[in-house]
C-alpha positions as CSV (number, residue, x, y, z in Angstrom):
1,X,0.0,0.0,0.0
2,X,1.5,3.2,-0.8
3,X,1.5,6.0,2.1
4,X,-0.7,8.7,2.7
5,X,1.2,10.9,0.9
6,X,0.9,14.9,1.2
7,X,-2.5,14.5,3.2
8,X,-0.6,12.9,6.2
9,X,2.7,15.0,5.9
10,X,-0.2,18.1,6.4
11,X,-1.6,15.9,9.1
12,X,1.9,15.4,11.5
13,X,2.0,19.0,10.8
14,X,-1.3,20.8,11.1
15,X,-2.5,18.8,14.3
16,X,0.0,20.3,16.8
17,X,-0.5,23.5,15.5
18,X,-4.3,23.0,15.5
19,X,-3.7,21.9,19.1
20,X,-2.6,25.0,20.3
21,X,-4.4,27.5,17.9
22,X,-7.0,25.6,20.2
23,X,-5.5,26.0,23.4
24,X,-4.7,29.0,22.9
25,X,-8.2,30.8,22.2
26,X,-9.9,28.6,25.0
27,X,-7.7,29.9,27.7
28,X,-8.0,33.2,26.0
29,X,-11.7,32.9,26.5
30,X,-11.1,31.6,30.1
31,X,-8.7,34.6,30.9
32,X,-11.7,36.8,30.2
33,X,-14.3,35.1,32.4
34,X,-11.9,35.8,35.1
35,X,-12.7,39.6,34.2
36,X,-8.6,39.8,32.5
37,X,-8.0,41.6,29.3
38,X,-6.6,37.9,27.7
39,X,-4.7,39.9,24.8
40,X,-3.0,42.1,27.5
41,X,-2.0,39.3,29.8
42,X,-0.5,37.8,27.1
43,X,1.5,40.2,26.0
44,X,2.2,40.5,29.8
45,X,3.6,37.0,30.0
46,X,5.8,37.3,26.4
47,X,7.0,40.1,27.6
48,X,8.9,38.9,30.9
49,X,9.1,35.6,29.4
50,X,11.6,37.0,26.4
51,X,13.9,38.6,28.8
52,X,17.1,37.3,29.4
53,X,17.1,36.5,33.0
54,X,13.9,34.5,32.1
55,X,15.2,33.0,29.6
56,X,18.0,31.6,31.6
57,X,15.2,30.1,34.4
58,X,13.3,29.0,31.3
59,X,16.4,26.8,30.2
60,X,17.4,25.4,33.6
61,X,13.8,24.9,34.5
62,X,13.2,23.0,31.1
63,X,16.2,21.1,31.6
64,X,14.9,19.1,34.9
65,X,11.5,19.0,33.1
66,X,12.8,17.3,29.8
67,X,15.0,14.7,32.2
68,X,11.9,14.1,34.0
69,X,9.5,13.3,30.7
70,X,12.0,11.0,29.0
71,X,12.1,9.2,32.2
72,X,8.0,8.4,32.4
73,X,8.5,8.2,28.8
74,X,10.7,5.1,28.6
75,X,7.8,3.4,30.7
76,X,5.4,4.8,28.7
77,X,7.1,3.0,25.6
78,X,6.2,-0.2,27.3
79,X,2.4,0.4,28.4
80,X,4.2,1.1,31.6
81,X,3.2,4.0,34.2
82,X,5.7,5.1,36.1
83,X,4.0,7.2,39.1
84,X,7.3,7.0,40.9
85,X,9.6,8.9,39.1
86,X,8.9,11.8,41.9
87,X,10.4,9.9,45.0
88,X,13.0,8.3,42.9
89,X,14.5,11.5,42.1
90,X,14.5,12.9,45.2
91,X,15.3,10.1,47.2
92,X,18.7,9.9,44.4
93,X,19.3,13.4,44.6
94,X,19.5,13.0,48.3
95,X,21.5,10.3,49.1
96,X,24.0,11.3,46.1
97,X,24.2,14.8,47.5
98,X,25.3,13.4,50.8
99,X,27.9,11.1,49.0
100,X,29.6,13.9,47.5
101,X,29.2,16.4,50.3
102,X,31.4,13.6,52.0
103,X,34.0,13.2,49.6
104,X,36.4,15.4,48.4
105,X,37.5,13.9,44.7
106,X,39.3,15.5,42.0
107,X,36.9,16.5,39.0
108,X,35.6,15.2,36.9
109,X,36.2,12.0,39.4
110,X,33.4,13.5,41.9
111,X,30.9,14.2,39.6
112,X,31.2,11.0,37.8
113,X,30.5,9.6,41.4
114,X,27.6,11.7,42.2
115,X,25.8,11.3,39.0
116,X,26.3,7.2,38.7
117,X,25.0,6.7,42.5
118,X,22.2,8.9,41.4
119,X,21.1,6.7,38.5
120,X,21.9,3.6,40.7
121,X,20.0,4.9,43.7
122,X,16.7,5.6,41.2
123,X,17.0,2.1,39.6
124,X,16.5,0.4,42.2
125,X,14.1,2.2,43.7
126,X,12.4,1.5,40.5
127,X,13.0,-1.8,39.9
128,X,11.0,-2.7,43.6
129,X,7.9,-2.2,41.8
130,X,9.1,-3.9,39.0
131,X,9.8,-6.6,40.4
132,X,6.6,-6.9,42.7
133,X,4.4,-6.6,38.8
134,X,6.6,-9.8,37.8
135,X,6.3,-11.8,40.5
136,X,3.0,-11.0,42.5
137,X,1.1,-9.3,39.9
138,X,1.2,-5.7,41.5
139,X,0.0,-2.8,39.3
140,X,3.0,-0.5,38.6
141,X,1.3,2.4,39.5
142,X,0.2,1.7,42.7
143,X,3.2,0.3,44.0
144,X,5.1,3.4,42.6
145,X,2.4,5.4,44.7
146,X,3.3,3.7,47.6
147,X,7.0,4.1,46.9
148,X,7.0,8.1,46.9
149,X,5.5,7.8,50.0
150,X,8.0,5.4,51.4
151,X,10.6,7.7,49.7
152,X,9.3,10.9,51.5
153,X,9.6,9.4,54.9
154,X,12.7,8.2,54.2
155,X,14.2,11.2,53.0
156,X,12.4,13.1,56.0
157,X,13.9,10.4,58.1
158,X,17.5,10.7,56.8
159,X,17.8,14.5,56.6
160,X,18.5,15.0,59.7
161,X,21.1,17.0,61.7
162,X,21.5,14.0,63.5
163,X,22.1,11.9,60.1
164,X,23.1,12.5,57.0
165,X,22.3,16.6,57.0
166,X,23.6,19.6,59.0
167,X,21.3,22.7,60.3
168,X,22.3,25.9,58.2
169,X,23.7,28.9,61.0
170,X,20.5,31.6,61.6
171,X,17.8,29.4,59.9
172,X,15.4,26.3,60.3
173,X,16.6,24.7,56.8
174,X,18.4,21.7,57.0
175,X,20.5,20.7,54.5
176,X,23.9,18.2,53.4
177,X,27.0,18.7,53.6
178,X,27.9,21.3,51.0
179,X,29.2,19.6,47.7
180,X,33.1,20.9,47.4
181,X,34.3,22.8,44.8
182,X,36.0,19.8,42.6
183,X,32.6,18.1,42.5
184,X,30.7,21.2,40.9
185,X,29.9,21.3,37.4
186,X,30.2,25.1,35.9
187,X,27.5,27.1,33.9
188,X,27.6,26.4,30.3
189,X,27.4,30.0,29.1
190,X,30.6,29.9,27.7
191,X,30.4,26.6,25.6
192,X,26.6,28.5,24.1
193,X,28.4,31.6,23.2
194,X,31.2,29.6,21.6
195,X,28.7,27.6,19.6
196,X,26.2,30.6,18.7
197,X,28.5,33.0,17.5
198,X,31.2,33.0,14.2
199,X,32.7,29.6,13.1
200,X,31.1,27.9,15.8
201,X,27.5,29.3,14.6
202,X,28.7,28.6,11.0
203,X,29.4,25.0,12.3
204,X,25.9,24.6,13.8
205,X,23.9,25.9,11.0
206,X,25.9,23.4,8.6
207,X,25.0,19.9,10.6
208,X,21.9,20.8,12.2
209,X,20.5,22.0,7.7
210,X,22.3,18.6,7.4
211,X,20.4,16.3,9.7
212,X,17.0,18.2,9.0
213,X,17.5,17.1,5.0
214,X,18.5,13.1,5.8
215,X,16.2,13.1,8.5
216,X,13.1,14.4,6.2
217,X,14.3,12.2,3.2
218,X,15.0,9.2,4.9
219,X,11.5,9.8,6.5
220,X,9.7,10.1,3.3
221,X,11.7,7.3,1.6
222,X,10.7,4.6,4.5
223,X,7.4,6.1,4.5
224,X,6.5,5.4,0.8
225,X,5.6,9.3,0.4
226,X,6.2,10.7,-2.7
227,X,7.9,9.3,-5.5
228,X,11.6,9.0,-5.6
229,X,14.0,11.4,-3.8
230,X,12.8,14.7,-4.9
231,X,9.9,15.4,-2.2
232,X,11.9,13.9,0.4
233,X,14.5,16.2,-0.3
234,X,12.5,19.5,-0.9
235,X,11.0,19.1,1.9
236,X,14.0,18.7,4.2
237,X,15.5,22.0,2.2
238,X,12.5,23.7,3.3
239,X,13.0,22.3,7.1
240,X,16.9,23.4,7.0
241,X,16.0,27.0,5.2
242,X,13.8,27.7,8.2
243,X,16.1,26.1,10.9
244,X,18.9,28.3,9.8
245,X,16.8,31.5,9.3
246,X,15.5,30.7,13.7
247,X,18.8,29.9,14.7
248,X,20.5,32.7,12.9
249,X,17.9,35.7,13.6
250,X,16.4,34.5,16.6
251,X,18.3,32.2,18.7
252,X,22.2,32.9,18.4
253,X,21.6,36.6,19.1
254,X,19.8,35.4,22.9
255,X,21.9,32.4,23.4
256,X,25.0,33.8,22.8
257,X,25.0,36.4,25.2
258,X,22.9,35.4,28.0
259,X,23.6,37.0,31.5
260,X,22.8,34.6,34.2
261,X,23.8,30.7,34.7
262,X,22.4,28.0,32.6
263,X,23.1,24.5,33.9
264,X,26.4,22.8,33.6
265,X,24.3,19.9,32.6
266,X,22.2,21.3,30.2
267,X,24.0,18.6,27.6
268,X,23.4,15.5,29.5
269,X,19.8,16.0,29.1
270,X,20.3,16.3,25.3
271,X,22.7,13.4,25.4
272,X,19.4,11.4,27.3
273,X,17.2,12.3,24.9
274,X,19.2,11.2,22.0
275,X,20.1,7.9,23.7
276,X,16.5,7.3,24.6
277,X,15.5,8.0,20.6
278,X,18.5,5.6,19.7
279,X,17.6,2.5,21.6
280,X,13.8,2.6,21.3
281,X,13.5,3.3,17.4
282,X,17.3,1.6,16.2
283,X,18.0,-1.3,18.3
284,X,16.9,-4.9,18.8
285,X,16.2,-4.0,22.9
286,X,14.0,-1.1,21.6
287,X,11.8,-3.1,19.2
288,X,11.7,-5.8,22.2
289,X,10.3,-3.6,24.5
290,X,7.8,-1.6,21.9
291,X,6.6,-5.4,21.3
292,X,6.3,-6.5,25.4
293,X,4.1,-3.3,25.6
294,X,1.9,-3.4,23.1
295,X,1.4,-7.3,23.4
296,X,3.2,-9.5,25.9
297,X,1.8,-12.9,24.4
298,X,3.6,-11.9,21.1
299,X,6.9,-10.9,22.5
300,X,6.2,-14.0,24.5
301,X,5.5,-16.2,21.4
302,X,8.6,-14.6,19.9
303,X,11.3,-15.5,22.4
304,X,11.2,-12.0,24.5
305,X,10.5,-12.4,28.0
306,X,8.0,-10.1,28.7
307,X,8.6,-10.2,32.3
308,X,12.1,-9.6,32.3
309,X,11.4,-6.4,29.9
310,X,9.0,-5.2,32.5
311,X,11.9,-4.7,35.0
312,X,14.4,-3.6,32.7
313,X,12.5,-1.0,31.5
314,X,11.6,0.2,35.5
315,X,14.7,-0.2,36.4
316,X,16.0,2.0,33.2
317,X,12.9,4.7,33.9
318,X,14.3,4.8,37.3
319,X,17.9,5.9,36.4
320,X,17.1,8.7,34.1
321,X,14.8,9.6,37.2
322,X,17.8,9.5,39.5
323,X,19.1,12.5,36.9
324,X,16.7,15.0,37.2
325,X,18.1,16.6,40.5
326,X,21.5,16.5,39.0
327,X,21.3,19.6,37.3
328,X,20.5,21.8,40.1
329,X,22.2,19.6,42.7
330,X,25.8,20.1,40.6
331,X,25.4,23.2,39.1
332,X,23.1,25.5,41.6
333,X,22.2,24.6,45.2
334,X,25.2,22.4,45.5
335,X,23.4,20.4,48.8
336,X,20.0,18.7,49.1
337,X,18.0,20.8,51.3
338,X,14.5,21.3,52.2
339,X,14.3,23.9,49.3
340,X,15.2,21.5,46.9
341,X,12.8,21.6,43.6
342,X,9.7,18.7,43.9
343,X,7.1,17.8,42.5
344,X,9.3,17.5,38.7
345,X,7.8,14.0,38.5
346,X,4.1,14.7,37.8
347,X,5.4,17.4,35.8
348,X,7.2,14.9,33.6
349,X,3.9,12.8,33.1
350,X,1.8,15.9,31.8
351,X,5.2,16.7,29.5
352,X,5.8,13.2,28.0
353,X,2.1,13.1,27.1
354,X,1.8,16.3,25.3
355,X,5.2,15.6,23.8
356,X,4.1,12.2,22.7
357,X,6.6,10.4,24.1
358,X,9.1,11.6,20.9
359,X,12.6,13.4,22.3
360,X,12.0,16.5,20.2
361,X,8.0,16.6,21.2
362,X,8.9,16.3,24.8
363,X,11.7,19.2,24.1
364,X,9.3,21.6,23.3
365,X,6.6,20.5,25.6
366,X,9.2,20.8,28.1
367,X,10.2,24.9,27.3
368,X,6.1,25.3,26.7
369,X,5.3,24.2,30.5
370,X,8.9,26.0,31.9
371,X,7.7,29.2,30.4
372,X,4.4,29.0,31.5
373,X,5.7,28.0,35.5
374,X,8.2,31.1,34.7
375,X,5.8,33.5,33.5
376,X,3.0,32.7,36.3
377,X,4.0,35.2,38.2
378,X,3.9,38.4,36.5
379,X,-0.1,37.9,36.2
380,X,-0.3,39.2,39.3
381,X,0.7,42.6,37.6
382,X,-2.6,42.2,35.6
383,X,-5.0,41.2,38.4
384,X,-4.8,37.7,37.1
385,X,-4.0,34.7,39.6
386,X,-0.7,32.8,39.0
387,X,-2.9,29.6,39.7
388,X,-4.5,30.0,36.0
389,X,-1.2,29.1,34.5
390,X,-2.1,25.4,36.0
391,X,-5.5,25.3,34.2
392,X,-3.8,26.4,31.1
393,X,-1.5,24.3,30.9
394,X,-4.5,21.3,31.8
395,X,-5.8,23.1,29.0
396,X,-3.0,22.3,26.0
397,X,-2.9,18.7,27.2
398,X,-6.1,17.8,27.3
399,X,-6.7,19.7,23.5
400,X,-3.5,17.7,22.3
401,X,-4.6,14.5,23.8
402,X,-8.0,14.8,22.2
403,X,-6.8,16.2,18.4
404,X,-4.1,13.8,18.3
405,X,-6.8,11.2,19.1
406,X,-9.1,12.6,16.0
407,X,-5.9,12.5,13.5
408,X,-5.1,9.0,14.7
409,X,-8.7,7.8,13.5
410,X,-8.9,10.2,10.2
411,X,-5.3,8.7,9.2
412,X,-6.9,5.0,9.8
413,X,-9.6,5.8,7.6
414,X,-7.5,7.3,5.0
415,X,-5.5,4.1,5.2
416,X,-8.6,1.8,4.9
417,X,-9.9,4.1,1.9
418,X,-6.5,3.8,0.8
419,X,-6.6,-0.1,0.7
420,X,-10.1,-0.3,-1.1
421,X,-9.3,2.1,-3.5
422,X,-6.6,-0.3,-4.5
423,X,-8.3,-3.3,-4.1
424,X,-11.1,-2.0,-6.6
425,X,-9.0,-1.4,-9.2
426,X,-7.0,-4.6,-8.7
427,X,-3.7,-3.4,-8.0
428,X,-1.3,-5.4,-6.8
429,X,0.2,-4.2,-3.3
430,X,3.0,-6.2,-2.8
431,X,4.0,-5.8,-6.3
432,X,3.3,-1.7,-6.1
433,X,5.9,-1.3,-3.5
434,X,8.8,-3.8,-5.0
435,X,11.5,-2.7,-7.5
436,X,11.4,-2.6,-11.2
């Protein structure tokens, strides 16, 4: 059967941006039942969101947001719901933060050391309810429910001044021992103004234009789309003129000069995502555990142990959740205290589902909720409550969700039509798609 052909390319295209056209007018419309001027608030909120102190918080805040999607999203890849990724984090950040308060190791020895006892820590605190699914049947999400709790008493247990934590002079807070200096990872400023500005901008326009045009062709080539090379190609000229126009006009001239610290770590959370794209979609453990979710009797009946990919994949969703603290634990705060950011868990769900569970749709989803969460609070100005921020970001998800759900069926039916079409006029579909 041959593909869909232009009709879907305008489909993957026009439903996220029908999504938040949508979004966008209904929580204009509930901005002005709460008596708010919608088209000034907005304004308000692009605004302070555009400046560069913002756009610094908006980066670091994404940063622990993206980490935090990718790891619900690896369980999501297996029908798996991973509730827990909250306590894992924290109850990694915590215990790593008071390993390398108590060492003092030469760099980049200590950080090594704090980020591996991290993803070690959240494995396997993950792979408990893993392991309980396997062997007694336990749902995964309420035994990862039950684990944040567990987590929370433990880490409310353990960060004490009679523990593992200290009491900071003239406060309440307690907090680790600080991480020293050799076990700090620096801002990455420097390494974005390198790369956004003369040969090293050159050098990012070049690859990135590059990838865009294999990426689209070899797209449209395993697709069916099109005939021969020439759409595949045109279109990822298109994608790389637009890519360099952005990156030229709009984001070298921010990145490349920003004035406050962006996370030292900032790359390992690209690194994730790339790894995470890699495995699932190009390798033989990727198609095993895409199989084990979406039927366990076939992946059974195929020689994959089902039950063994169940804990795998926990135990994998776990580590990347024992990086999400990283960031701000290496290249900020420095100590886990009772200040340190939670709740980036059940952020993570909301971002892998509007970002479908794809590296690049969780990117954006992930700078989408950490500029809302940064611009909350300049409603105030405007008489509008911070809290609305929440509904509208309920808001985009539940419109994606739901238009994504629509496209899904109108593709089916395009398909069937497809198939009929083809069958009516006796064409032969095996023979349609092989060589000449």
């Amino acid at each position: 059967m041959q593909g869909l052909g232009p009709s879907g390319l305008g489909l993957r295209i026009g439903a996220p941006v029908l999504a938040l056209v949508i979004s966008l007018l209904i929580t204009m419309g509930l901005l002005r039942v709460t008596g708010a001027d919608p088209f000034s608030s907005i304004t308000s909120m692009i605004d302070y969101g555009t400046t560069d102190n913002s756009i610094v918080d908006i980066l670091n805040r994404a940063t622990r947001y993206y980490l935090s999607a990718v790891a619900v999203a690896i369980g999501f890849r297996m029908a798996l719901l991973n509730i827990g990724v909250d306590g894992q984090y924290r109850l990694a950040a915590m215990l790593s933060a008071a390993l390398g308060g108590a060492l003092t190791l030469p760099a980049p020895i200590g950080q090594f050391l704090v980020i591996l006892s991290a993803m070690l820590i959240g494995g396997l605190w993950a792979a408990i309810a893993g392991v309980l699914k396997v062997t007694r049947g336990v749902s995964e999400v309420l035994s990862t429910i039950m684990l944040n709790a567990i987590a929370t008493g433990l880490i409310a247990y353990l960060l004490n001044d009679q523990r593992l934590a200290e009491v900071r002079p003239g406060s309440n807070n307690v907090a680790t021992a600080p991480i020293p200096d050799s076990g700090r990872v620096g801002p990455f400023n420097d390494v974005l103004t390198a790369l956004f500005s003369g040969p090293g901008l050159i050098a990012v326009l070049i690859v990135g234009s590059a990838v865009i045009v294999y990426s689209v062709h070899r797209r449209q080539a395993a697709g069916g789309e099109g005939s021969g090379a020439a759409p595949g190609l045109v279109l990822g000229a298109i994608g790389a003129v637009v890519f360099m126009v952005v990156t030229a006009l709009v984001v070298a001239p921010v990145l490349s000069d920003l004035p406050g610290q962006v996370y030292g770590l900032l790359p390992m959370a690209v690194v994730v995502g790339v790894v995470f794209w890699v495995v699932v979609n190009h390798t033989r453990f990727g198609f095993d555990l895409r199989v084990s979710g979406l039927s366990p009797t076939a992946a059974q009946a195929s020689g994959v142990s089902a039950r063994r990919m169940i804990v795998i994949t926990m135990v994998a969703s776990g580590a990347v959740a024992g990086l999400i603290g990283m960031p701000e634990l290496l290249g900020a705060s420095y100590e886990y205290s009772l200040n340190f950011p939670a709740g980036l868990g059940f952020t993570g769900i909301t971002v892998a589902l509007l970002g479908r569970n794809h590296p690049a749709g969780i990117a954006l989803a992930a700078l989408l909720f950490a500029f809302l969460d940064q611009t909350s609070d300049v409603l105030q100005e405007v008489d509008v409550p911070k809290e609305i921020v929440g509904v509208m970001q309920g808001v985009v998800v539940l419109t994606v969700v739901i238009v994504y759900e629509l496209v899904r069926r109108w593709e089916i039916r395009l398909q069937q039509r497809t198939v009929a079409d083809e069958l009516a006029t006796g064409h032969d579909l095996a023979a349609k798609g092989a060589p000449s």
